[in-house]
C-alpha positions in Angstrom: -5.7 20.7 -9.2 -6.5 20.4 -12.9 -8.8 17.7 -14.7 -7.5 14.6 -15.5 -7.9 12.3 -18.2 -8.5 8.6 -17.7 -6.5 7.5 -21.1 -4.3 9.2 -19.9 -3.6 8.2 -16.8 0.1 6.5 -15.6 0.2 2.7 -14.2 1.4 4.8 -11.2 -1.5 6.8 -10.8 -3.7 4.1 -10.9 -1.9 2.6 -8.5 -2.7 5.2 -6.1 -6.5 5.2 -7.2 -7.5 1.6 -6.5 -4.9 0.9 -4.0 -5.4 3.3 -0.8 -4.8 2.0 2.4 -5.5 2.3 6.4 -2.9 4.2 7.1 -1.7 1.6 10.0 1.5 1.0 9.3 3.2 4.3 10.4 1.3 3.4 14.1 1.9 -0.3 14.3 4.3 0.1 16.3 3.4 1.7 19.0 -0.2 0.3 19.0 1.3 -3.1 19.9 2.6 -1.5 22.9 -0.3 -0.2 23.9 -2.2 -3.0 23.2 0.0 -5.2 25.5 0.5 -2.6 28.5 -3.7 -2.5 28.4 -3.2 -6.2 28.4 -1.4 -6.6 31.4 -2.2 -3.5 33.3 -6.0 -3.0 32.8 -7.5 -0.1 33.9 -4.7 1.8 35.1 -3.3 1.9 31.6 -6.1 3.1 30.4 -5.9 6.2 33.2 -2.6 6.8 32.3 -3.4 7.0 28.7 -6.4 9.2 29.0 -3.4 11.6 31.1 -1.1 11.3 28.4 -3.1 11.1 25.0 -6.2 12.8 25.9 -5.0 15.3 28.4 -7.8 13.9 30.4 -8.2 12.9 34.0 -10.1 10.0 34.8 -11.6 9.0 37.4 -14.7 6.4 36.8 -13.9 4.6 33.6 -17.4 3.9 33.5 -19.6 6.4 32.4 -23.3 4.3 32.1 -24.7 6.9 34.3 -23.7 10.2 32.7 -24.3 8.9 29.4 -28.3 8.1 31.1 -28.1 11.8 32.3 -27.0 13.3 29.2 -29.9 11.6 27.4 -32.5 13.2 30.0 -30.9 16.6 29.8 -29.6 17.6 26.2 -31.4 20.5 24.5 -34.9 19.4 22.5 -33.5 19.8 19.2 -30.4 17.9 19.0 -32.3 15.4 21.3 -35.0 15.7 18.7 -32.8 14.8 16.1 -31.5 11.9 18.0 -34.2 10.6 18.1 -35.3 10.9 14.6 -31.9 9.8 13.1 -32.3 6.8 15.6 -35.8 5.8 14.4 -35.1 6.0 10.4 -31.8 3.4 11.2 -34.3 1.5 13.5 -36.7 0.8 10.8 -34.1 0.2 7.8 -32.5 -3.0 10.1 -35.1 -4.4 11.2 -36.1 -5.3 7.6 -32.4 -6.9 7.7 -33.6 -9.1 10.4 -33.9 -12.8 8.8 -35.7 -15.8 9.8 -35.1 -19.1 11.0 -36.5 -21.5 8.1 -36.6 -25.9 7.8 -37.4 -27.4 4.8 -37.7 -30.9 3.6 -35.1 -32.5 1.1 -36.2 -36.2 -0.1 -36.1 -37.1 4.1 -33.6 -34.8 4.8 -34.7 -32.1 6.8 -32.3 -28.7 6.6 -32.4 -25.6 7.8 -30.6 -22.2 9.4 -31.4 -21.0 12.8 -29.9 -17.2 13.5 -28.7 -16.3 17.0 -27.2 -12.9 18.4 -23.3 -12.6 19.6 -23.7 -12.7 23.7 -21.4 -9.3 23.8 -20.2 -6.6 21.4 -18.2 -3.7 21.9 -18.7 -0.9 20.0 -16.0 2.1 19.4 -17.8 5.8 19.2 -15.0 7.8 17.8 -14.7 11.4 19.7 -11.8 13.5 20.8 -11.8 17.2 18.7 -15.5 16.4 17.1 -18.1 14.4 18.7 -19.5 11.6 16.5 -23.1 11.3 17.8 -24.0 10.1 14.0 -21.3 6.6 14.7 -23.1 5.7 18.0 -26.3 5.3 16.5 -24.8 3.7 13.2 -23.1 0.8 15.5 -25.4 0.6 18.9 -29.0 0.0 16.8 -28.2 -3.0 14.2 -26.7 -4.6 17.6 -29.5 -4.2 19.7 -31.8 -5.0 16.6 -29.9 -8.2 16.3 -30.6 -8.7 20.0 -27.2 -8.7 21.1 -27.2 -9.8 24.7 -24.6 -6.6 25.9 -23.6 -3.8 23.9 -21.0 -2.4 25.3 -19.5 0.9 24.0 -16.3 3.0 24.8 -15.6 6.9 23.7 -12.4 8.7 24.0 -12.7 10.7 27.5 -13.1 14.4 27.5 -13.6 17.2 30.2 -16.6 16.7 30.2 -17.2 13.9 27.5 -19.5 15.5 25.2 -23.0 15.5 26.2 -24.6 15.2 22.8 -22.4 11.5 22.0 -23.4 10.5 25.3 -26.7 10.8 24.6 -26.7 9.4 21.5 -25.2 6.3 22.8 -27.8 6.5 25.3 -30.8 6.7 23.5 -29.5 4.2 20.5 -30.0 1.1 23.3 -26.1 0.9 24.7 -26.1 -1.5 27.7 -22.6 0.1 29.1 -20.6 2.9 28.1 -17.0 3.6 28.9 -14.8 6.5 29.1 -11.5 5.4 26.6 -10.3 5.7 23.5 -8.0 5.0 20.8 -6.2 1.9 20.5 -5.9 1.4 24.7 -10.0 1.0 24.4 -10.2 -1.4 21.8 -7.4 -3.3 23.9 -10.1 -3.0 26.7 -12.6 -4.3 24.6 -10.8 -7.3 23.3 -9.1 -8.5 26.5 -11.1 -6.9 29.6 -10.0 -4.7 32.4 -11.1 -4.3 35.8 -14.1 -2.0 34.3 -14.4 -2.7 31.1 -15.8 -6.4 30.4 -14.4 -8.1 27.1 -16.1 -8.6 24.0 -16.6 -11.5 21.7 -16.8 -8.9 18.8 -15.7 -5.3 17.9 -16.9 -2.8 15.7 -16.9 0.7 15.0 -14.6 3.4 12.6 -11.5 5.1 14.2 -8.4 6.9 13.2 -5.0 5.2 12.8 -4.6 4.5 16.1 -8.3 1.8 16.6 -7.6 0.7 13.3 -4.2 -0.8 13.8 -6.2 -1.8 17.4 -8.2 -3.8 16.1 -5.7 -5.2 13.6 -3.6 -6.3 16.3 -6.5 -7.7 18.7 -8.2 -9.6 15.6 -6.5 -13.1 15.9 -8.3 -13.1 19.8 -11.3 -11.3 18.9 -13.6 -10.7 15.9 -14.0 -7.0 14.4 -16.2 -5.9 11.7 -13.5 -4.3 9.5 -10.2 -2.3 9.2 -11.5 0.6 7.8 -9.4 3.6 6.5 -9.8 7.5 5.6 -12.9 8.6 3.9 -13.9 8.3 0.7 -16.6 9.3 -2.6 -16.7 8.7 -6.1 -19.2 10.8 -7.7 -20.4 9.2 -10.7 -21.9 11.9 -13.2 -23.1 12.8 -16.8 -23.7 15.9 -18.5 -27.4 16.8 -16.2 -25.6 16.8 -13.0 -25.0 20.1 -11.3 -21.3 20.7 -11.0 -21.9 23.2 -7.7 -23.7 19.4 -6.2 -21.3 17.1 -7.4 -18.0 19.5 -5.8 -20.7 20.3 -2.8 -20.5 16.2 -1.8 -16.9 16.0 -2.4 -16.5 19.0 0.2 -18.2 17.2 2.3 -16.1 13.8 2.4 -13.2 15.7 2.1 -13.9 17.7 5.3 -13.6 14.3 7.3 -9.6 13.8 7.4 -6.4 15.2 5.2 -6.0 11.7 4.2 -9.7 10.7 2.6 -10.0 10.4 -0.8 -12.6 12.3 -3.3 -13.1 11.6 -6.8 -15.4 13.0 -9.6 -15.7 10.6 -12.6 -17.1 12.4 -15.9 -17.8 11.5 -19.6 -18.6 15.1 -19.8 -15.5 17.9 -20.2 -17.5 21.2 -19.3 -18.9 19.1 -16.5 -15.4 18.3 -15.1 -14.1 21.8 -15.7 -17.3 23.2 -14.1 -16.6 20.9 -10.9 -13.2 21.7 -10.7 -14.3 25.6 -10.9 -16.9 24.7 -8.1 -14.5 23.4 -5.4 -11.8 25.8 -6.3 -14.4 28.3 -5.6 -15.7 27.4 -2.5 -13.0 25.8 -0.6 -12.3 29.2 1.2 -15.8 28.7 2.9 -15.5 26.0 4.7 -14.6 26.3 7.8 -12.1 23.1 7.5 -10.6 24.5 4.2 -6.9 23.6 5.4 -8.3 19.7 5.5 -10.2 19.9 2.5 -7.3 21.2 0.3 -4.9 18.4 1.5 -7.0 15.6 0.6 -8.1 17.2 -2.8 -4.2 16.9 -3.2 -4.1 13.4 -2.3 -3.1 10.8 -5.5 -6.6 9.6 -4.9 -8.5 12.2 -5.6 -9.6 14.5 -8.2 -11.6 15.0 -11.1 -11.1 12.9 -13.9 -12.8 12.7 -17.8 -13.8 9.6 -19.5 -13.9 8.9 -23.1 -17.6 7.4 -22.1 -19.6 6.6 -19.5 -18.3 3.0 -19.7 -14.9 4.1 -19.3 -16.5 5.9 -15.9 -18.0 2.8 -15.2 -14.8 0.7 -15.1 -13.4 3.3 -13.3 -15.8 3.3 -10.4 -16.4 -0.3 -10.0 -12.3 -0.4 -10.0 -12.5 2.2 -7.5 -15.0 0.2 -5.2 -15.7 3.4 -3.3 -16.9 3.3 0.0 -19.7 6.3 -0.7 -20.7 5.6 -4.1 -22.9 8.6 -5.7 -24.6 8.6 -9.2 -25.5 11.3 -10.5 -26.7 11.1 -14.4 -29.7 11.3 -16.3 -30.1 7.5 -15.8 -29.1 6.4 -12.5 -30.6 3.2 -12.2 -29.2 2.1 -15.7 -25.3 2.8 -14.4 -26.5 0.7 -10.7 -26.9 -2.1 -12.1 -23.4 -2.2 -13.9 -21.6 -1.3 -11.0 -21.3 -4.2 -7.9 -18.3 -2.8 -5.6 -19.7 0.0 -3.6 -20.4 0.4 0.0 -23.3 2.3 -0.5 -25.1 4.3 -3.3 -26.5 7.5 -3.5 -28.8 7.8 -6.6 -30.0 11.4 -8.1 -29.5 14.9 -7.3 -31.4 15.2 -4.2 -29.7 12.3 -2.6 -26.3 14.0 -0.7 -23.5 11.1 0.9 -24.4 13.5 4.5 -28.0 12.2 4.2 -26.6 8.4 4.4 -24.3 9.7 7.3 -26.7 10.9 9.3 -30.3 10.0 9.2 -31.8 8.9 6.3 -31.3 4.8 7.8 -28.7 3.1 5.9 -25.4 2.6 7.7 -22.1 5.1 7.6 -19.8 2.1 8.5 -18.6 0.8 5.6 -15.5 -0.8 3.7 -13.0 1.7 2.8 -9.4 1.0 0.0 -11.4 -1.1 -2.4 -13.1 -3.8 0.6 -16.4 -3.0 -1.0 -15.1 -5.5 -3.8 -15.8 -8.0 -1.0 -17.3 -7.2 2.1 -20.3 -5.0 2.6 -20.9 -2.5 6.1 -21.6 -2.7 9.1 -25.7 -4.3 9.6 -28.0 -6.8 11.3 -25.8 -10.0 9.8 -22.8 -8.2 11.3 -23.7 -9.4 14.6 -25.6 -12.6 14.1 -24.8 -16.2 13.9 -26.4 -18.5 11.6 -26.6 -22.4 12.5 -27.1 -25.0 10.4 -29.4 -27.7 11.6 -30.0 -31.0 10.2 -32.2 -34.4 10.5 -32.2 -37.4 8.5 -34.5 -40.0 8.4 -33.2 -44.0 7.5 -34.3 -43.2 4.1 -33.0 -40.6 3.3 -29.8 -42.0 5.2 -29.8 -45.3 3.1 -29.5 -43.2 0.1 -26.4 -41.1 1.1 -24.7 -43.7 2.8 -22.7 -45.0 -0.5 -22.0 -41.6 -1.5 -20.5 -40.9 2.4 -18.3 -43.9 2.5 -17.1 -43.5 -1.2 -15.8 -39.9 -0.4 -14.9 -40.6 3.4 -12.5 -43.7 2.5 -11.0 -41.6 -0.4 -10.1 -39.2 2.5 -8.7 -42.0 4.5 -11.2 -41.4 7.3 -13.1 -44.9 7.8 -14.0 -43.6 11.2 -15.9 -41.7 9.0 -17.6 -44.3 7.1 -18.3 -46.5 10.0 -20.4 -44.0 11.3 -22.9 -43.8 8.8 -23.0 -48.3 7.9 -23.1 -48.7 12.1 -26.7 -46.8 11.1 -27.4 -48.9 8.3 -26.5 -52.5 9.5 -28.8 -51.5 12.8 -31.4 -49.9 9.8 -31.1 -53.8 7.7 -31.0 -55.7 11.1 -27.4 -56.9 10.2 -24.9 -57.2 12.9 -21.7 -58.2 10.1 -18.8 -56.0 9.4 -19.2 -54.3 6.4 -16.9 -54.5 3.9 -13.8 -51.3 3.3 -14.1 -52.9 -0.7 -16.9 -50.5 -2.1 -17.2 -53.4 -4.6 -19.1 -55.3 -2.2 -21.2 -52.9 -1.3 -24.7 -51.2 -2.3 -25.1 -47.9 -2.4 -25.8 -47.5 1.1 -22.7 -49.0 1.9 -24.1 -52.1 3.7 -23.3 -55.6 1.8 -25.2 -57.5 0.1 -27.8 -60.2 1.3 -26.4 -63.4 1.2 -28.8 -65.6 2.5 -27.7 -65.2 6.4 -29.8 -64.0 8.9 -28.7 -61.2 10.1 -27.1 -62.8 13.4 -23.8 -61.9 14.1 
């Protein structure tokens, strides 16, 4: 790997910075199949998947009560830590939590009402590591939203491992099921004998649940298509080259395909990083990942002419782990609006957002942070609008309404709101489809009648 410089740099390989994908494509395929197999065959499918992906024999698909078990029975420190890493995401959403409000508008009264989604199913990734960290991350904001049924499934295992279970336990999951990959998001989305269906989906995955829930999202909502891993450290001449390569270790640790990237206005800085993770690769015990996606087009360690040039780089980048770390931190925030989520100063590692310090590990990976933020409360609420107008306020809209509704060729429209206003004036006559005859409320004028019809 050497340094590169963003001048430099050839429309190709930008194109591989700020474009990086999911990875789907290559699986597409064969997800559809499984997708329409779970479909049709329900829970056996998912038996004979769990035989032939997992090397797994199942036998309850539901696994509520071990999961229960596991919470009572897992040693007091990763129980402990559980339980604190539960608490700190706890407290961050519930401040997300927002309130129904009404307020008056010259007669019209507006307003938003927010309700939870009946049922969600949540995907806890597993198979060769166990992701106790995503069960919290996806269970809590649901259960702070007050979904009515959170239902979560986790690839099987022999036995599943005790310390996700318990996770899932203790972060509030109504139901948990034994099933993974792209065959349990089917579940999820359609229903199987065991598994219930959901009105919404969420969670990270490989290849496999991502192209899942890309082929189940026309019946179903999901939060997200999410893809490999990925940080941009953001850093001036104070940072500490050993902590700005020990956070790009640590992202690139996750899959061969994530993406790490050290943005620099400072040369010995980006040397001194480059030394750093050349130097301590060879320690990690997932070396052989690390150094494939250090080798990936979007990665590396690149020099900028200036910290605005770094700047346009990382906003570009719209990183899903965005970390600053420079002598003014707060300065370069507020020039930067694409990030899933920020990590400011030197004691602030990526791992402590992962884990436990509150904020939310799912996020928008390949440049969705330019639109979408991750997963939290708002994921799983509805907001209502709710109206109510009195005459007045009715009478004053009412030529604006039929003005725009006949230009749309709707008079149904239009009819609805003068039918109002005749009753309003005590005229029973036709209103007139010439706005010329017409007041503003759309009733005509008064020409000396009655009112009777």
């Amino acid at each position: 790997m050497q340094v590169r410089t963003v001048a430099d740099l050839s429309p190709a390989e930008r194109e591989a910075l700020f474009s990086r994908e999911a990875g789907i494509d290559a699986v597409r395929e064969d997800v559809r199949e499984i997708v329409a197999r779970v479909r049709e065959e329900g829970d056996a499918a998912l038996r004979e998947y769990a035989r032939e992906l997992d090397d797994c024999e199942v036998a309850n698909i539901e696994i509520t009560d071990e999961a229960e078990r596991a919470a009572e029975t897992i040693d007091s420190d990763p129980r402990a830590a559980i339980e604190t890493a539960t608490a700190n995401v706890r407290e961050f959403h519930e401040r997300q939590l927002p309130e129904d409000w009404r307020a008056e508008f010259d007669g019209r009264e507006l307003g938003r009402r927010f309700r939870p989604i009946s049922r969600v199913g949540a995907y806890v990734p597993g198979g060769e590591a166990a992701y106790p960290s995503s069960a919290i991350m996806t269970v809590v904001p649901a259960t702070v939203a007050g979904v009515g049924q959170v239902i979560v499934t986790t690839p099987p295992g022999d036995p599943p491992n005790p310390a996700t279970l318990a996770a899932i336990s203790l972060a509030g999951a109504d139901r948990v099921f034994q099933a993974g990959g792209a065959q349990a998001i089917a579940a999820l989305a359609y229903g199987t004998e065991s598994v219930p269906g959901v009105e919404k989906i969420v969670g990270p995955g490989n290849a496999w649940v991502t192209a899942g829930k890309a082929e189940v999202r026309n019946d179903v909502a999901i939060d997200f298509l999410a893809g490999p891993s990925e940080v941009l450290v953001l850093c001036d001449g104070s940072a500490d080259p050993r902590l700005v390569a020990a956070d790009l270790l640590a992202q690139a640790e996750h899959d061969p395909a994530a993406s790490v990237l050290a943005v620099t206005d400072d040369a010995d800085l980006a040397e001194g990083i480059l030394a750093e993770l050349e130097e301590r690769i060879d320690e990690r015990e997932r070396a052989e990942t690390i150094r494939e996606a250090l080798a990936n087009d979007a990665s590396g360690v690149l020099h900028a002419r200036s910290m605005s040039e770094a700047v346009a780089i990382a906003e570009e980048y719209a990183a899903e782990h965005l970390s600053i770390q420079a002598a003014d931190d707060e300065a370069l925030l507020e020039r930067i609006s694409s990030a899933g989520s920020v990590f400011l100063g030197p004691h602030t590692p990526v791992a402590a957002g992962d884990y436990a310090s509150g904020t939310n590990h799912v996020l928008p990976t390949g440049g969705g942070a330019r639109v979408s933020g991750g997963l939290s409360v708002d994921t799983f609420l509805r907001a209502t609008t709710v109206q109510r107008l009195s005459s007045e306020a009715l009478a004053d809209l009412g030529g604006t309404i039929d003005t725009l509704a006949r230009a749309e060729g709707l008079e149904a429209h239009a009819e609805s709101v003068t039918a109002r206003l005749r009753e309003r004036s005590g005229s029973g006559t036709e209103t007139s489809s010439d706005p010329s005859t017409t007041t503003d409320a759309g009733v005509q004028p008064d020409n000396g009648h009655d009112g009777a019809s």
